[in-house]
N, CA, C and O of each residue as an XYZ file, in Angstrom:
840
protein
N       0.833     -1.202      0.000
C       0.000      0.000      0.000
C       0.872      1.258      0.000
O       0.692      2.172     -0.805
N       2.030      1.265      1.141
C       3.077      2.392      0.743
C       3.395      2.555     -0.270
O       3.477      3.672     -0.781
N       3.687      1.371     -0.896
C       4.548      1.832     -2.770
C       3.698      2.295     -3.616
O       4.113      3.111     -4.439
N       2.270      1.890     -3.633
C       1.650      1.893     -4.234
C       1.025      3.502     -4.048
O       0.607      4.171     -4.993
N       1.053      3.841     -2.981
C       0.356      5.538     -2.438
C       1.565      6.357     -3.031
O       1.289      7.529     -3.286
N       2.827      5.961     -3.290
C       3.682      6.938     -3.050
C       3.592      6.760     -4.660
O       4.419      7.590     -5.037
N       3.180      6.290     -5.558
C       3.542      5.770     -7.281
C       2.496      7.123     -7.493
O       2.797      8.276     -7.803
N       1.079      6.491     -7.186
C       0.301      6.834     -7.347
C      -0.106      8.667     -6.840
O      -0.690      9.318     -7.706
N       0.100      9.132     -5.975
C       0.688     10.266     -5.716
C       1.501     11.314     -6.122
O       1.079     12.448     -6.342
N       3.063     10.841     -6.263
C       4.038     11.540     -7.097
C       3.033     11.785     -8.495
O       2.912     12.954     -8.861
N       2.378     10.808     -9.209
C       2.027     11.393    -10.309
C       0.860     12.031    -10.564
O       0.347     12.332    -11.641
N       0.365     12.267     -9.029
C      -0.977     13.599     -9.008
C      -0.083     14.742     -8.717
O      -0.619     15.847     -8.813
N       1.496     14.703     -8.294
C       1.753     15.881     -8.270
C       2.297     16.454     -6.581
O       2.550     17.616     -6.263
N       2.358     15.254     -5.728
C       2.729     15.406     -4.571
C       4.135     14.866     -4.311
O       4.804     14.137     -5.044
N       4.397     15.298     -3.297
C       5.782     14.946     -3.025
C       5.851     14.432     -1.944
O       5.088     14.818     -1.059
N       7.060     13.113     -1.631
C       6.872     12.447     -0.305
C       8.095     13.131      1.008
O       9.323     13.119      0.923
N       7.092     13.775      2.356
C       8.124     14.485      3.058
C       8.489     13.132      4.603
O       8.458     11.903      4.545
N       8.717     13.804      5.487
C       9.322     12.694      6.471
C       7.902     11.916      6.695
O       6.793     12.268      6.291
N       8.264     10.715      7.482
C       7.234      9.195      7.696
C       5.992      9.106      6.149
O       4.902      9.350      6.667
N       5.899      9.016      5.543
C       5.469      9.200      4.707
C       4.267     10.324      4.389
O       3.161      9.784      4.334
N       4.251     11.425      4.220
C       4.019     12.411      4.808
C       4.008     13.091      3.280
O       5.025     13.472      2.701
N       2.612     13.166      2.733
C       3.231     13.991      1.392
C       2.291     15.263      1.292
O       1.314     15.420      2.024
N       2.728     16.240      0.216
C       2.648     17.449      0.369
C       2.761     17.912     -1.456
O       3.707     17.375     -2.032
N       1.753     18.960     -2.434
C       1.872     19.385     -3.198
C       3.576     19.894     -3.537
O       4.265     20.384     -2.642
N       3.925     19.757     -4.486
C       5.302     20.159     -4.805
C       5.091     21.627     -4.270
O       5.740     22.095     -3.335
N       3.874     22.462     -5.131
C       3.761     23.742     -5.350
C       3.391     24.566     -3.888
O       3.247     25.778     -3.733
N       3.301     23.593     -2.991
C       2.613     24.174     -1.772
C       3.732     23.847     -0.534
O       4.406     22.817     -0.550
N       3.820     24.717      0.385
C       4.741     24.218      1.740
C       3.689     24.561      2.896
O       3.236     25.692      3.074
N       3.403     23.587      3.556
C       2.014     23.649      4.511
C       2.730     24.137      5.618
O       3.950     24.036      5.743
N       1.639     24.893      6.761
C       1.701     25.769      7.589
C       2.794     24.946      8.521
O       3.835     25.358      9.033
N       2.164     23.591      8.561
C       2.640     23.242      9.808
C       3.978     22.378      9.734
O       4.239     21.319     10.306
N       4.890     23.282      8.701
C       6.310     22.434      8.175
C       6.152     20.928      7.836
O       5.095     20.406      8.192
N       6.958     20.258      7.271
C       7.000     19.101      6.324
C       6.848     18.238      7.574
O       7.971     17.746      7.471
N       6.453     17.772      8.459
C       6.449     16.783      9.681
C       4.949     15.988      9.744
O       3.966     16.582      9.300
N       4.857     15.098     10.115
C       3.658     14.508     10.044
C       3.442     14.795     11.825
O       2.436     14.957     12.515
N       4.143     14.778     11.974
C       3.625     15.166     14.173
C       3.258     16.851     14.127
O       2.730     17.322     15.134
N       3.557     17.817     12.876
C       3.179     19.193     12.928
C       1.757     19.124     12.568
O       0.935     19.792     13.196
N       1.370     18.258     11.469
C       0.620     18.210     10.768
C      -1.271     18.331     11.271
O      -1.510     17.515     12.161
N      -2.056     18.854     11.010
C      -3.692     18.518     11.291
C      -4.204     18.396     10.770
O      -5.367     18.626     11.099
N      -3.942     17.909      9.399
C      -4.637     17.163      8.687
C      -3.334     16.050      7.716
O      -2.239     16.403      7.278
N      -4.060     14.555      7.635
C      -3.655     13.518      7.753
C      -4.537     13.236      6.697
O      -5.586     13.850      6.497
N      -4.003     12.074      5.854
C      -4.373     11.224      4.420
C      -4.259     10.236      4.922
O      -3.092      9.895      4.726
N      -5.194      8.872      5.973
C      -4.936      7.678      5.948
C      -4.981      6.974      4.853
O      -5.974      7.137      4.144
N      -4.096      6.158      4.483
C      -4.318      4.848      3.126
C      -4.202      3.746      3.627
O      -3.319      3.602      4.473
N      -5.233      2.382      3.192
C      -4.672      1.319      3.719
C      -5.938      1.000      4.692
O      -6.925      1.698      4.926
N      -5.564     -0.350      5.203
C      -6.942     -0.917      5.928
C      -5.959     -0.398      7.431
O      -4.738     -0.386      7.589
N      -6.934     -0.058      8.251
C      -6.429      0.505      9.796
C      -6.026      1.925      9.648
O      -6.190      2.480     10.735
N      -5.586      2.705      8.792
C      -4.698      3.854      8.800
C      -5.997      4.424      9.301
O      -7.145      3.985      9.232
N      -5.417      5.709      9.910
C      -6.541      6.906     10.613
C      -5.783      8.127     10.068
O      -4.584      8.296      9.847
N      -6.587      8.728      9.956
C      -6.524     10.088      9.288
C      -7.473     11.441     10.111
O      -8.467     11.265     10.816
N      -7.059     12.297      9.894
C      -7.590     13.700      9.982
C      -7.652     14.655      9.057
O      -6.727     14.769      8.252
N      -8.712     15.467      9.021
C      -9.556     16.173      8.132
C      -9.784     17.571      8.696
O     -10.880     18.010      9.043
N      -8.453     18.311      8.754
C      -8.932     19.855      9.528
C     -10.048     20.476      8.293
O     -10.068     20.250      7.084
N     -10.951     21.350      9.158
C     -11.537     22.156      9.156
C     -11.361     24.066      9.373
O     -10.375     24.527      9.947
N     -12.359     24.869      8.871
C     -12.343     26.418      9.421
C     -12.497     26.305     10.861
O     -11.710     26.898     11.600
N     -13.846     25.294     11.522
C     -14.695     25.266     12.734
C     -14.509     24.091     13.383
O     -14.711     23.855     14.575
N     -14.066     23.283     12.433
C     -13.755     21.379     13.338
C     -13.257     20.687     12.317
O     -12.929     21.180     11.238
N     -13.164     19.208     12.708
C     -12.221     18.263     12.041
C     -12.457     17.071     12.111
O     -12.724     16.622     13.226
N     -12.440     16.310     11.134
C     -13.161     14.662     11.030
C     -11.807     13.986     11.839
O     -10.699     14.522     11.844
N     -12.073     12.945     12.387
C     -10.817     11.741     12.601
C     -11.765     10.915     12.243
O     -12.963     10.941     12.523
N     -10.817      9.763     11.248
C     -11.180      8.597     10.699
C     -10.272      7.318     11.144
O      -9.134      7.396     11.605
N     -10.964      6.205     10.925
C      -9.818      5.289     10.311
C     -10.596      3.893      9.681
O     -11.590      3.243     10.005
N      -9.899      3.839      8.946
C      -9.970      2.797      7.812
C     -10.463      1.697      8.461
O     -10.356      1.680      9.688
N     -11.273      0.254      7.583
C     -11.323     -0.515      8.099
C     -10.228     -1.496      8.172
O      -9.392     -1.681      7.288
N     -10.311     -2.159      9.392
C      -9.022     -2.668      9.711
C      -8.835     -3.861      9.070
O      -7.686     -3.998      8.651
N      -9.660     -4.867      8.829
C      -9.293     -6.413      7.705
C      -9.090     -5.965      6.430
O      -9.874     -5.361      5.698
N      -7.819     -6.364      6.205
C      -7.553     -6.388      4.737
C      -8.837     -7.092      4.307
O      -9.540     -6.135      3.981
N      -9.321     -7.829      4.176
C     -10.375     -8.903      3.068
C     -11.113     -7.704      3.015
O     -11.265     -6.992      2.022
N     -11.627     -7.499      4.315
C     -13.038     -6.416      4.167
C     -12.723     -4.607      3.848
O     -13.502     -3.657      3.775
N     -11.459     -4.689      3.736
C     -10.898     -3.239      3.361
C     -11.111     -3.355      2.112
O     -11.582     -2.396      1.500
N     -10.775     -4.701      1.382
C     -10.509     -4.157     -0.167
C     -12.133     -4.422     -0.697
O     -12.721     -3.543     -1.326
N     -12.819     -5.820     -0.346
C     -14.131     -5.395     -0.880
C     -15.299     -4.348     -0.302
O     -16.510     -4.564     -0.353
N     -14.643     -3.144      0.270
C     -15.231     -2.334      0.438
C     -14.976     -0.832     -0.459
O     -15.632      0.120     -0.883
N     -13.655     -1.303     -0.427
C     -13.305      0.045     -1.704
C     -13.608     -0.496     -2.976
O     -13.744      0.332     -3.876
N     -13.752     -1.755     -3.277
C     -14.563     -2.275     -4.624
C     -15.771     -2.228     -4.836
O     -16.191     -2.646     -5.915
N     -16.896     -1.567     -3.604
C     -17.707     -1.975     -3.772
C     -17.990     -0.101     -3.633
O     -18.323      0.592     -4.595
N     -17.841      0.237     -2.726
C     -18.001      2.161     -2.337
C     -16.866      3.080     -2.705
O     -16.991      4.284     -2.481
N     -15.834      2.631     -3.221
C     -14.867      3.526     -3.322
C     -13.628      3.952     -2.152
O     -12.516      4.443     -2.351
N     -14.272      3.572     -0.931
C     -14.383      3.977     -0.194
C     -14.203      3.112      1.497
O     -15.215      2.729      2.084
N     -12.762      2.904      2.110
C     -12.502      1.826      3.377
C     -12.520      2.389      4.628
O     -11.694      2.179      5.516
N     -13.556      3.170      4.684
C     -13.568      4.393      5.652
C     -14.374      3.112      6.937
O     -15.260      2.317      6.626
N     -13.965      3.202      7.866
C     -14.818      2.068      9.318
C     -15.403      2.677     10.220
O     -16.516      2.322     10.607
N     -14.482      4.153     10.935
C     -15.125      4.958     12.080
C     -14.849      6.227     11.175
O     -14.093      6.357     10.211
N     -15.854      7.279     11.903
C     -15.274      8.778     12.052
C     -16.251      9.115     12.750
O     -17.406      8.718     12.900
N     -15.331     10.264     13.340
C     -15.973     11.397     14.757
C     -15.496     13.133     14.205
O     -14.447     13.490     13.669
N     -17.014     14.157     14.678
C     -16.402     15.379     14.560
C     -15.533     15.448     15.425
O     -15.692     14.637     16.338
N     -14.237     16.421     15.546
C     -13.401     16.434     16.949
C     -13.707     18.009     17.051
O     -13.414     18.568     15.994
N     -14.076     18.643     17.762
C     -14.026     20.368     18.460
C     -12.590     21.108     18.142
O     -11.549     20.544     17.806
N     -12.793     22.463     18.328
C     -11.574     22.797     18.002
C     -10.659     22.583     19.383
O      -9.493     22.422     19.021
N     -10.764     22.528     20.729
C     -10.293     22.124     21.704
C      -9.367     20.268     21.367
O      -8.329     19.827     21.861
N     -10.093     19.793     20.605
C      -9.509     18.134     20.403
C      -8.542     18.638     19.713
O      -7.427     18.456     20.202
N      -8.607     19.373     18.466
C      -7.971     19.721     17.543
C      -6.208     20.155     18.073
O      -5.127     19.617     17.836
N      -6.563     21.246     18.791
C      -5.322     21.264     19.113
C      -4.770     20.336     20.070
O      -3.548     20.446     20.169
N      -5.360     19.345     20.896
C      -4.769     18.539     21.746
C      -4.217     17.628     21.048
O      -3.345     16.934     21.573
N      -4.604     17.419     19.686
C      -3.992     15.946     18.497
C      -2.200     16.849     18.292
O      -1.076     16.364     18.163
N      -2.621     18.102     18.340
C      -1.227     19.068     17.842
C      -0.331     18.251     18.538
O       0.452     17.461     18.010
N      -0.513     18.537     20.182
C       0.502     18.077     21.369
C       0.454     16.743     21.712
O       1.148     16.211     22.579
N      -0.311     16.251     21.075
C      -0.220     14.414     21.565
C       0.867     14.108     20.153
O       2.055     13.871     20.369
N       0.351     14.140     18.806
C       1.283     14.085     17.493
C       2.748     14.683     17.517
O       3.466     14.243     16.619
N       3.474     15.833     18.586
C       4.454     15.667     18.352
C       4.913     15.281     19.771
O       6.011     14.732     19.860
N       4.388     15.445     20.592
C       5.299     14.695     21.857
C       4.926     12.769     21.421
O       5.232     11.930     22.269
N       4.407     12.405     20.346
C       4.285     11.100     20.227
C       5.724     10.741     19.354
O       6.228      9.618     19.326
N       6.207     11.817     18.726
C       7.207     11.843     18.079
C       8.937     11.925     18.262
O       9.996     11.612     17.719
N       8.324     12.621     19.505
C      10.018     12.628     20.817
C      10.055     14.101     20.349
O      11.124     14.600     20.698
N       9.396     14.830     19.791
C       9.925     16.498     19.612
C       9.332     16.940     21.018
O       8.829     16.302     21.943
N       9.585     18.258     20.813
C       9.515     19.439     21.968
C       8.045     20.124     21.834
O       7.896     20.440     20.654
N       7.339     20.338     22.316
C       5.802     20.686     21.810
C       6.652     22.580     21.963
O       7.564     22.840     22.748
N       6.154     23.362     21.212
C       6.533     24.965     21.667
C       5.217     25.069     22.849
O       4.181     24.415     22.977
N       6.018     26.624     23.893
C       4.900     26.809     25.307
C       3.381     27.250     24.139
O       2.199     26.947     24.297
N       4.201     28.244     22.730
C       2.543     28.582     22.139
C       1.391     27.807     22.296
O       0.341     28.036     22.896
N       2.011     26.265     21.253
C       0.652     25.444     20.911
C       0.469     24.993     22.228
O      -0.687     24.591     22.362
N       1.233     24.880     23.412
C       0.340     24.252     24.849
C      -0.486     25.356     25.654
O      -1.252     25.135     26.592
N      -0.076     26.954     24.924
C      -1.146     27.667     25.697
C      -2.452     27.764     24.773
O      -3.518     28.259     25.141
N      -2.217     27.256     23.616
C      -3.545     27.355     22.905
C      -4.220     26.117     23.260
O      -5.438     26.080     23.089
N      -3.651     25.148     23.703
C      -4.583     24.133     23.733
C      -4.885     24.495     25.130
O      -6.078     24.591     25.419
N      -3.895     24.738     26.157
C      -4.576     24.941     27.560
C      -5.613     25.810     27.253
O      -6.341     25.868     28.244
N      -6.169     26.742     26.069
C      -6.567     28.296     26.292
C      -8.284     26.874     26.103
O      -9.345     26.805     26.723
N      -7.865     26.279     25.292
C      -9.107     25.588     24.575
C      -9.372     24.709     25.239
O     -10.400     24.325     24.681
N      -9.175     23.867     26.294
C      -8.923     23.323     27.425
C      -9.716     23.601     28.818
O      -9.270     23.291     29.923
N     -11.015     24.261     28.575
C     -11.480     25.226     29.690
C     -12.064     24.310     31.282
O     -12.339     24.934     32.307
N     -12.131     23.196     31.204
C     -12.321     22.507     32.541
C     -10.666     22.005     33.152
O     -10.416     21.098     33.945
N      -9.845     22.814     32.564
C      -8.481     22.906     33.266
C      -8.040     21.459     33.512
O      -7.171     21.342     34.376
N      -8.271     20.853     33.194
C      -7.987     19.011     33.275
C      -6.450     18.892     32.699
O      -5.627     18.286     33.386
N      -6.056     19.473     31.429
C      -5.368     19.402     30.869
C      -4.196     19.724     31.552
O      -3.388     18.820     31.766
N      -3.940     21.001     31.977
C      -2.756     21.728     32.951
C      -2.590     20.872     34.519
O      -1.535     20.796     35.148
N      -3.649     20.392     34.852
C      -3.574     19.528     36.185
C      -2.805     18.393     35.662
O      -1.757     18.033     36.199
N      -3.428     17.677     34.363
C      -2.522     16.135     33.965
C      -0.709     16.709     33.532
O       0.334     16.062     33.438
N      -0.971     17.974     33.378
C       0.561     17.880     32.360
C       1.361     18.444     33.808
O       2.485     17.965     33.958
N       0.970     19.248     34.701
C       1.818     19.305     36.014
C       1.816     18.028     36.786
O       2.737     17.812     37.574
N       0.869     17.182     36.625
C       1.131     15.972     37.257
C       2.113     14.971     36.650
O       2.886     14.352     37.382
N       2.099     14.829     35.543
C       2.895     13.889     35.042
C       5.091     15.068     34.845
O       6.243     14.635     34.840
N       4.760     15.879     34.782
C       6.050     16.701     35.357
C       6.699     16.553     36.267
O       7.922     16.589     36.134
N       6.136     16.343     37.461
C       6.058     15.786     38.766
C       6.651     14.334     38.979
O       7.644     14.129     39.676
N       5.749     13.063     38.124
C       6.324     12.134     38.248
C       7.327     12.116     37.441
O       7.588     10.948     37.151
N       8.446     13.320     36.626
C       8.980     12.755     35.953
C       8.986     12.116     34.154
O       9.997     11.601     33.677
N       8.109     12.227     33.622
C       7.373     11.676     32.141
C       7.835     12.915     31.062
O       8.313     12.795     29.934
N       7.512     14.148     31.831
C       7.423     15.314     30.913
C       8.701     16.422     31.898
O       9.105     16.315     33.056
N       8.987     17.305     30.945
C      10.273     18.210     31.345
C      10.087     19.642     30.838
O       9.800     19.514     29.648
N      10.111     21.054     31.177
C      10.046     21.585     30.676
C      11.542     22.979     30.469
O      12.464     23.316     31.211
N      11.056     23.461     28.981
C      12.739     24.009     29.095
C      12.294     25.196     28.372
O      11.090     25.325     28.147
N      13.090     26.036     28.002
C      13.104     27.328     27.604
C      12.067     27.172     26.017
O      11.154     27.916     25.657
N      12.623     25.935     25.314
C      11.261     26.002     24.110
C      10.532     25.355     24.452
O       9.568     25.994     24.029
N       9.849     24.017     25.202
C       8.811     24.239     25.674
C       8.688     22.888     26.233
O       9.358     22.740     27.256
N       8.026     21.869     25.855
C       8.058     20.533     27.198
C       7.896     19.597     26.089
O       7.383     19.765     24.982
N       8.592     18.299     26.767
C       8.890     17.378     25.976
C       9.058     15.983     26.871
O       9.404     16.053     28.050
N       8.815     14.850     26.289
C       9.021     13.559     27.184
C      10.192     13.286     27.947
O      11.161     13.215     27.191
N      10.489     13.107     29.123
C      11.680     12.559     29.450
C      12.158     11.346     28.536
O      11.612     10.846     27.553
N      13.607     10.970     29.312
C      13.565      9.848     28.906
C      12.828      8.482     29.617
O      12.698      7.428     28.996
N      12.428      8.650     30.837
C      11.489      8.128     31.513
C      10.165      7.966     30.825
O       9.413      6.993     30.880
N       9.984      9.312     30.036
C       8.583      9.737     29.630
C       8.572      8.447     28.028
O       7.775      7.651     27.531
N       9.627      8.813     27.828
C       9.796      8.018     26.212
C       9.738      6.530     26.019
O       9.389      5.911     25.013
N      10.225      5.996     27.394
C       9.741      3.967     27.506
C       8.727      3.996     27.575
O       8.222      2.971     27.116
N       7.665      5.072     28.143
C       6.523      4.979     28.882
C       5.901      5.845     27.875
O       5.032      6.410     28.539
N       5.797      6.396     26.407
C       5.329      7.601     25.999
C       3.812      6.860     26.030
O       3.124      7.494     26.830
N       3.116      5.844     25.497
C       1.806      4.985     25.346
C       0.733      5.683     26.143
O      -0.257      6.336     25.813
N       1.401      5.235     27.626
C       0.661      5.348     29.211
C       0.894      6.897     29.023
O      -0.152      7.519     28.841
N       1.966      7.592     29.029
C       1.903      9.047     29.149
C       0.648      9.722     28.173
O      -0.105     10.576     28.640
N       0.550      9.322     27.032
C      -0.238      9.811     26.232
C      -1.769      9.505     26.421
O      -2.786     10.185     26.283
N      -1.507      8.145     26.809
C      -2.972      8.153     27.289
C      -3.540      8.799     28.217
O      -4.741      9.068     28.211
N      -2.740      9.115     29.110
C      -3.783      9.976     30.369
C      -3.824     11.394     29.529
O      -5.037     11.593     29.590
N      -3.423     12.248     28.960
C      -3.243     13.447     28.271
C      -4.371     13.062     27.384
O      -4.938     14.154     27.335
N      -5.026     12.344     26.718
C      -6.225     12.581     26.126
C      -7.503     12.578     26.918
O      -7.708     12.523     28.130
N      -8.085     12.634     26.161
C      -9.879     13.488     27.251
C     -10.183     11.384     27.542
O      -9.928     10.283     27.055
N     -10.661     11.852     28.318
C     -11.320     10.543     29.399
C     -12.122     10.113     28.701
O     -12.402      9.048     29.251
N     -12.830     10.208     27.673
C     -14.087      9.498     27.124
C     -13.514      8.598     26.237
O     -14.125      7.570     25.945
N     -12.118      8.915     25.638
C     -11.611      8.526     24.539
C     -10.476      7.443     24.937
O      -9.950      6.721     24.089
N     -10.189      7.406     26.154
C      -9.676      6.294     26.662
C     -10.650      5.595     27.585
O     -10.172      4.923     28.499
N     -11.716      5.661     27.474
C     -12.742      4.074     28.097
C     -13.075      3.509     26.968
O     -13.153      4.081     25.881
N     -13.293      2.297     27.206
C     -13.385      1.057     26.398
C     -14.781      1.049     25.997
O     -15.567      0.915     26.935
N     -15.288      1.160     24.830
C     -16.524      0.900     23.982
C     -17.204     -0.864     24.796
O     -17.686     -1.717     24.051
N     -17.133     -1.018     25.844
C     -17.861     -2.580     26.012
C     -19.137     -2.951     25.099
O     -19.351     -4.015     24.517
N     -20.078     -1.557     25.138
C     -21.092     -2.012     24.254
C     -21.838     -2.272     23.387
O     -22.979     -2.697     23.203
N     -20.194     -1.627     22.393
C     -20.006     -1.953     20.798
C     -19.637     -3.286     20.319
O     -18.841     -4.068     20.839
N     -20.410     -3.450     19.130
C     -20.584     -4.930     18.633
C     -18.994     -5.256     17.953
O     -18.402     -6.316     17.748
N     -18.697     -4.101     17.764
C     -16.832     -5.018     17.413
C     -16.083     -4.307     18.121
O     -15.399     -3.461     17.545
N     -16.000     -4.445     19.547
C     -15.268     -4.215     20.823
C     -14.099     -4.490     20.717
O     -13.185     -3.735     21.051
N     -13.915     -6.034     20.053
C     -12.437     -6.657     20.278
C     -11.792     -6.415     18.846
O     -10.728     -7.015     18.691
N     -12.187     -5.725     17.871
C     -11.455     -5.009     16.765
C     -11.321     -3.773     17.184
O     -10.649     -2.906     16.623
N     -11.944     -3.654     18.166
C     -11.675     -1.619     18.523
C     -10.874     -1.658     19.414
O     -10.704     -0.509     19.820
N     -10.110     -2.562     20.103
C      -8.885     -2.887     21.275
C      -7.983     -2.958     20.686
O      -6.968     -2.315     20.955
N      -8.100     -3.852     19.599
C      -6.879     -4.808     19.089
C      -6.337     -3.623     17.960
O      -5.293     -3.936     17.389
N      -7.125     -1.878     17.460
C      -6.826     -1.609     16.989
C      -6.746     -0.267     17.275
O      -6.524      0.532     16.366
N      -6.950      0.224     18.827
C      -7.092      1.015     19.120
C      -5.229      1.843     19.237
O      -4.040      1.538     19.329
N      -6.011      2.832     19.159
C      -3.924      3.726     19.137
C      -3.349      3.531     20.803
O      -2.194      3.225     21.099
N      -4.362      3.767     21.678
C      -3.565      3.578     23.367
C      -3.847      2.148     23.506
O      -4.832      1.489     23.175
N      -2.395      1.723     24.257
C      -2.757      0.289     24.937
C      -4.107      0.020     26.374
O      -5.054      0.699     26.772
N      -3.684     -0.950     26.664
C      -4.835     -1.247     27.543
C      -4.397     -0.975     29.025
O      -4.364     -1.983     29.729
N      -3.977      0.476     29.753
C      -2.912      0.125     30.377
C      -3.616     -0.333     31.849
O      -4.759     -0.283     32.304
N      -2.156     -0.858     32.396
C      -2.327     -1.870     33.654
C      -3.399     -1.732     34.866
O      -2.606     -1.190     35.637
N      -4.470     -1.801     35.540
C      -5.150     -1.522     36.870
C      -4.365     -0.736     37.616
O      -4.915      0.337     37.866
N      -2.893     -0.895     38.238
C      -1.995     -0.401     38.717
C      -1.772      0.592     38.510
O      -2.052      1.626     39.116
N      -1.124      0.369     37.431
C      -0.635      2.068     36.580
C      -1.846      3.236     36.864
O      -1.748      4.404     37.238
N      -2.950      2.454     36.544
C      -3.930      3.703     36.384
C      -4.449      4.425     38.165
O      -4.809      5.540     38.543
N      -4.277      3.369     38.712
C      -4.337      3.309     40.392
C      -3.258      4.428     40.732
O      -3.492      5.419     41.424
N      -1.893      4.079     40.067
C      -1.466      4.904     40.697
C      -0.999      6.555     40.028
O      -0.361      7.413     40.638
N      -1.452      6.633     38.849
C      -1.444      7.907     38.367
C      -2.939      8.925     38.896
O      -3.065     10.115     39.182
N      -3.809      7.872     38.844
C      -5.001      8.471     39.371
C      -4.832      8.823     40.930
O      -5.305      9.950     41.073
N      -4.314      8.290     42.272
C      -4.122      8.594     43.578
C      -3.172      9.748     43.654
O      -3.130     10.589     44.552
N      -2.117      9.644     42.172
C      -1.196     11.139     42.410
C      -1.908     12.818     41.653
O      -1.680     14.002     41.903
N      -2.594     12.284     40.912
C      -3.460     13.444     40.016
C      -4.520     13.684     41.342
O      -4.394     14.754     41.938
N      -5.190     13.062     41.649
C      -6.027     13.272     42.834
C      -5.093     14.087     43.837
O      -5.387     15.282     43.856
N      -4.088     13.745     44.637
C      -2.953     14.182     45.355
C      -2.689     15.511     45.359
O      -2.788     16.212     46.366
N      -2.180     16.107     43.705
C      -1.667     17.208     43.477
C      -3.073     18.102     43.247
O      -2.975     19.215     43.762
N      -4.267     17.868     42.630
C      -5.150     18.721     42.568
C      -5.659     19.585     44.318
O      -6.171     20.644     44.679
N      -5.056     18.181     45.023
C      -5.456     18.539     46.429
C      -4.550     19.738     46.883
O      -4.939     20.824     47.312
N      -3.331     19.335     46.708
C      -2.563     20.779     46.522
C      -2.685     21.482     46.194
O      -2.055     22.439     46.642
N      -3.722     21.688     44.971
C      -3.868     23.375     44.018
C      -4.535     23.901     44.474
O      -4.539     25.122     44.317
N      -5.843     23.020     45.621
C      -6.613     23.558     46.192
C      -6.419     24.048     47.400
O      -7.166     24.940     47.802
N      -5.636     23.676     48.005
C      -4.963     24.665     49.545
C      -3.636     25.244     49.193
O      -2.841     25.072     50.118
N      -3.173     25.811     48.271
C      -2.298     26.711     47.740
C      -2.581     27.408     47.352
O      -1.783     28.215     46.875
């Protein structure tokens, strides 16, 4: 499917930039040649997920995940599309800071005060001082980035940094165990979550008698 996107591509006129990441010859997009800058995304392929910025919001997709049923679905609709969700402009920029701290770059303080700005039940600034705290995240004159602690562990780090709805488990969807087995965060441990949750609890207790 890579060789085939990148054949097929070059000769609409695009060019291939880092992780496969392509871009009009004639055009240099806002958010530099990087696929972790990027907010909007071209999934190809059965499983790939993609994003669809918007003026006001933004689709996330992703493909269906069986090859068999990927291809007789684009034979049959054009089309191997499985999920999509509107995301708010608040998600929007949180994909900014999850896509490049997923990448090992440095997020800049800008895009974390725009997402904190968009961020308004303050959840966001409580998880990212908490996980600072344990160590995961670091911050420096351009702006915060995974430890190396943070980087064995980036999965679990990333997962608590997305909104809570989006890390509980669909139980009462009819393909549950294709939405695990293909989901982007792992399943992480009882423990782990025990004990990031008793220290986020912990430090909020602090913000509140400080």
């Amino acid at each position: 499917m890579t060789v085939l996107a990148s054949v097929l591509l070059e000769k609409a006129g695009f060019v291939e930039g880092p992780s496969h990441f392509f871009r009009r010859e004639s055009h240099t997009p806002h958010q530099q040649l990087s696929k972790a800058d990027s907010r909007t995304l071209l999934g190809l392929g059965p499983a790939s997920f993609g994003y669809l910025n918007g003026s006001t919001g933004a689709i996330q997709y992703m493909n269906t995940p069986n090859l068999k049923a990927y291809v007789e679905q684009v034979h049959e609709t054009g089309i191997g599309l499985w999920r999509a969700s509107q995301m708010s402009s608040a998600q929007k920029h949180l994909r900014s800071v999850l896509f490049k701290l997923n990448s090992f770059s440095t997020v800049p303080h800008g895009m974390i005060d725009v997402a904190l700005d968009s961020d308004h039940n303050t959840r966001l600034r409580a998880v990212l001082d908490a996980q600072t705290a344990l160590g995961l995240l670091k911050w420096t004159a351009e702006g915060v980035s995974l430890t190396t602690v943070g980087q064995l562990r980036n999965a679990e780090t990333l997962f608590y940094l997305a909104e809570p709805d989006v890390t509980m488990w669909p139980y009462h969807d009819e393909e549950y165990e294709l939405l695990r087995r293909y989901e982007f965060f792992p399943n992480v441990s009882l423990d782990n979550q025990v004990l990031f949750s008793k220290y986020l609890r912990d430090f909020r207790q602090e913000l509140r008698v400080a």
